[in-house]
C-alpha positions in Angstrom: -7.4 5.0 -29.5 -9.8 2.8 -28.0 -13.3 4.5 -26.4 -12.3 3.5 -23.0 -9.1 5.7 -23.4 -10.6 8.4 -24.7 -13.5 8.8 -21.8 -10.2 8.8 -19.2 -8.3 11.2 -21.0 -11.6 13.6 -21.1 -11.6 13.0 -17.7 -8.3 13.7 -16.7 -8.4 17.2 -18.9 -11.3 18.1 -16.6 -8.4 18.0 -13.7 -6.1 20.7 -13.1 -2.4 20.6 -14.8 -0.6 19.4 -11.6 -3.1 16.6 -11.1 -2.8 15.8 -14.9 0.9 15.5 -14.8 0.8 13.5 -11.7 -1.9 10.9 -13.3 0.5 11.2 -16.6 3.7 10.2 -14.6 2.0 7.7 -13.2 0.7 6.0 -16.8 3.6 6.7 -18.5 6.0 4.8 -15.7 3.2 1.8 -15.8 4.3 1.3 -19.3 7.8 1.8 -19.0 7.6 -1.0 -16.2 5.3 -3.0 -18.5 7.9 -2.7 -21.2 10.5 -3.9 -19.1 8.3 -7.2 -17.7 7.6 -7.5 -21.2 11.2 -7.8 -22.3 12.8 -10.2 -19.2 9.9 -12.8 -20.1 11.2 -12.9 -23.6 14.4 -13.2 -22.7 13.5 -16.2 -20.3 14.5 -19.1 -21.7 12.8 -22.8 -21.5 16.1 -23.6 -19.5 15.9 -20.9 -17.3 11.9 -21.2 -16.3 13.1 -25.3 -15.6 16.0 -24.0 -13.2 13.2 -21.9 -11.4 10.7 -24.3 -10.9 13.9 -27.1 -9.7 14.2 -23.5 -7.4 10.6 -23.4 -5.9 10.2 -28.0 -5.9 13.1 -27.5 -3.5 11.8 -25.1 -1.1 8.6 -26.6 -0.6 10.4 -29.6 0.0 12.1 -27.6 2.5 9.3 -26.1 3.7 10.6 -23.1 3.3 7.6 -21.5 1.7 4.0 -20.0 2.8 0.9 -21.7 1.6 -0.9 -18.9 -0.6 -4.2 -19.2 1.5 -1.9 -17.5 4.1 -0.8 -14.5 2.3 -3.5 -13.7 0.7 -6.5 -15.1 3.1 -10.2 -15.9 1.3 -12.5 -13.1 2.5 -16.1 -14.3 2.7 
């Protein structure tokens, strides 16, 4: 166990049970969807990650998408 983990799990014993289960729930559903990104990338093959960018090449020739400067403005 790395020292990083083991300063957060000190922490989180400090914290009453309910809190502790709730922080728990949330880590251990984190890995499960980790897990599960984990597996769909390997299972993505070359031919499939070509068909998806054929996918996006067509809608920004269609102009169908947003620029990302939009979404997700620069804050200065």
């Amino acid at each position: 166990m790395t020292e990083l983990l083991q300063q957060a799990i000190a922490q989180i014993q400090k914290l009453p049970p309910d809190q502790q289960d709730a922080i728990a729930a949330r880590f251990l559903a984190e890995l499960q969807d980790e897990q599960k990104w984990e597996a769909q990338f390997a299972a993505t093959t070359d031919d499939k990650w070509d068909q998806m960018a054929a996918m996006v090449r067509q809608e920004i020739a269609k102009g169908e998408t947003v620029p990302l400067d939009k979404v997700f403005p620069i804050q200065e």
